[in-house]
N, C-alpha and C positions, 0 to 999 in steps of 0.2 A: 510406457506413457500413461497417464493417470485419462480414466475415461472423463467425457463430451460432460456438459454439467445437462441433467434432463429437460427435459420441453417443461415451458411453464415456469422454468425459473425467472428471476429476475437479481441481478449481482451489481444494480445500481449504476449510477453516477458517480463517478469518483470528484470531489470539487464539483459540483455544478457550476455553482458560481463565478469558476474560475475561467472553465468553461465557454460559460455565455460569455463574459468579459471578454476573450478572445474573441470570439465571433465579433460583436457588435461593435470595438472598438476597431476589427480589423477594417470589417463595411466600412464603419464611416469613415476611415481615411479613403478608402478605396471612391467610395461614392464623393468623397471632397477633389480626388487627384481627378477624377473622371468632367465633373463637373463645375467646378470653378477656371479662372482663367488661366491658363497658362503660368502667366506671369502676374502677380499680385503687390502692385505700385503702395510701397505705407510707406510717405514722405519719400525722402532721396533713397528708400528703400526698397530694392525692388526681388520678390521670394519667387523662384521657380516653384510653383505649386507643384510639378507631377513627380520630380524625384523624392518632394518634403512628403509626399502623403502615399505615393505608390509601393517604395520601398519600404516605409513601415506596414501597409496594408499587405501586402505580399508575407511577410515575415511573422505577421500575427494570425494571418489566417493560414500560413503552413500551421503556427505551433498546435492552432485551436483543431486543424485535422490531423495532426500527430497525434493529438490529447483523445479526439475520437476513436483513434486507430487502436489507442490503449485501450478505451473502454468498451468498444464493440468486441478486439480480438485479442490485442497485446497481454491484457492481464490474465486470461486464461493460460497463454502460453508461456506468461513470467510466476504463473502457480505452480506450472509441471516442472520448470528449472528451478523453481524452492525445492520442490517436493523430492525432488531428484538428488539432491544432496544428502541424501541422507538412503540407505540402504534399509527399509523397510523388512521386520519382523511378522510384524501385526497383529504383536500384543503390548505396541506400545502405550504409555499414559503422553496424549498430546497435550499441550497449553496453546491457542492461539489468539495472541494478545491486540486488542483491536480489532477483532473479528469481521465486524462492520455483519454487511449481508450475509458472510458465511463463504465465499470464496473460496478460501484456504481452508478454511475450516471444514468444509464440506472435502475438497479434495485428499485431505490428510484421513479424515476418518474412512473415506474408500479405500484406504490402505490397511485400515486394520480390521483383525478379525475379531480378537478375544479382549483386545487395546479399549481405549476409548480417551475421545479427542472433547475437549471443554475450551468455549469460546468466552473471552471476557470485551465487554466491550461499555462506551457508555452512551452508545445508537446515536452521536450527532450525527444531525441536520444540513449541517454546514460542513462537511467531511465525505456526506455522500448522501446522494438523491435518495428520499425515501427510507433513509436508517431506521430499522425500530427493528426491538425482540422479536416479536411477532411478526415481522418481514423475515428475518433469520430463519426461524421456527418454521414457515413454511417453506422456503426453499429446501431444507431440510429433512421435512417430509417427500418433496416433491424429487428429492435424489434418493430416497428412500434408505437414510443412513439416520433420522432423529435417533436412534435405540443406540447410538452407539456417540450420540453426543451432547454435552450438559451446556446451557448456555447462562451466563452471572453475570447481573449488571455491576460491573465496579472498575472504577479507573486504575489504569495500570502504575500509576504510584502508590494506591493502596491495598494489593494483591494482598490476602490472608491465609494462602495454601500451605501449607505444612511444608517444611522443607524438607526437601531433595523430593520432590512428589511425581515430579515430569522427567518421560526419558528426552522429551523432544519438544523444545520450544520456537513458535512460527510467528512473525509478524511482517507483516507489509504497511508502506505508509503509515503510521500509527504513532510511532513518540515523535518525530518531529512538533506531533501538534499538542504535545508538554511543552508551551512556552518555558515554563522558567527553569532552569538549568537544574536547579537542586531539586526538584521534583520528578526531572527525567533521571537523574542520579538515584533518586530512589527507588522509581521503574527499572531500573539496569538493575539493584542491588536486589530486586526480589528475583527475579529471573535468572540471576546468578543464584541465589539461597533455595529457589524451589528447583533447580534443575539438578538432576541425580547425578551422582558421577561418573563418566562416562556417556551420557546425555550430550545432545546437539541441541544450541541454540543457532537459528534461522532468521536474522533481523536485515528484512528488506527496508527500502528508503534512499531518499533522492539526495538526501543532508544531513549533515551531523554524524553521517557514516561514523568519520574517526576519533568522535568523540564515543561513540558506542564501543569500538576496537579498543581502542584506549584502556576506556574503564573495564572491558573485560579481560585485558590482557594483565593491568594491574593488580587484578585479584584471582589471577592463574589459570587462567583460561588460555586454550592453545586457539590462535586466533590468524584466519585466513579472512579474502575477501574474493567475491567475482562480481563482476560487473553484467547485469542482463543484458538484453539488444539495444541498442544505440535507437533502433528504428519503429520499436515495437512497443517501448517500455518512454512515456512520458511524463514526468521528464526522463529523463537515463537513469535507472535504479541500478543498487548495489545492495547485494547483500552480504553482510559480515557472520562469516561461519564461524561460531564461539566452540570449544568444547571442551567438558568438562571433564578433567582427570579421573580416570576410572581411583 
């Protein structure tokens, strides 16, 4: 089991945005079904208020403390189920795509000794509460693995790494938010071109799972999936085990 992340870190908000929206839009139905009238007379029309507003309010404020559950505990414990696929050496060259705060990235390089794990990311804002290099960079220090990790601002469509460079490539939540199809195609095709052969890629996400399997089965990758915790993991993440022919 991959060690506790240290005191002092900070591994973000995933979505904030998304987040609060939940909260606030749950209240207010909750706060409208509580306090409006039962029944609400529009013309010959007459709306039961408390199932129109309770049963959403209920529903969106489960989702928004699932989503919490994720970011106070769930995503640590869907890093160790990444991390665990893959039979550790620890003198691997890691890639981890979307790095965001360092998460994964932090946890993969506590696996290596002589290895060293490089984070790529391009620190939005809107992806996760407080993203920046220098957010990364300290938590880093603060698990006391920087020495063993390099961090590159560039989008995962425009990777430049030498091919076949990574034994082990990691990403969580990350391409889904390549809007446009052919630019997530070309994210897939560097990560299939810098992964060695023999190399495991590691591609968590909520969507687009099988467009990711897809593309990497059509260019000869031996391609498995598992599903994280239903309970843990919000929304339900999957991640697709690519690997590359020795």
């Amino acid at each position: 089991m991959s060690p506790t992340h240290a005191p002092g870190t900070d591994y973000g908000v995933d979505a904030p945005a998304v987040m609060r929206n939940l909260f606030l839009i749950g209240f207010a139905c909750l706060l409208a079904g509580l306090l409006l009238p039962p029944v609400l007379h529009l013309g010959p029309v007459a709306l039961e208020t408390r199932p129109m507003f309770l049963w959403p309010a209920a529903f969106l404020i489960g989702e928004a403390l699932l989503f919490l559950l994720y970011v106070k505990y769930g995503k640590f414990r869907h890093r160790d189920f990444i991390l665990r696929m893959h039979t550790w050496r620890g003198d691997e060259q890691v890639l981890d795509v979307g790095c965001g705060r360092g998460l994964l990235l932090a946890g993969a390089a506590k696996k290596l000794t002589t290895g060293h794990a490089t984070g790529i990311d391009i620190w939005s804002t809107e992806d996760m509460g407080g993203n920046a290099e220098a957010a990364t960079l300290h938590n880093l220090q603060l698990e006391g693995i920087a020495d063993r990790c390099t961090l590159v601002s560039v989008p995962a469509q425009d990777i430049t790494f030498p091919k076949e460079s990574f034994d082990v490539i990691v990403s969580n939540l990350c391409l889904h938010n390549i809007y446009s199809k052919s630019h997530r195609t070309y994210a897939l095709n560097h990560i299939v071109r810098v992964l060695k052969p023999g190399g495991i890629a590691l591609i968590s996400d909520y969507k687009l799972t099988s467009e990711y399997a897809d593309y990497f089965h059509r260019n000869g990758l031996e391609v498995t999936a598992k599903r994280g915790s239903f309970l843990t993991t919000f929304p339900p993440l999957k991640v697709v085990i690519a690997r590359k022919p020795a």
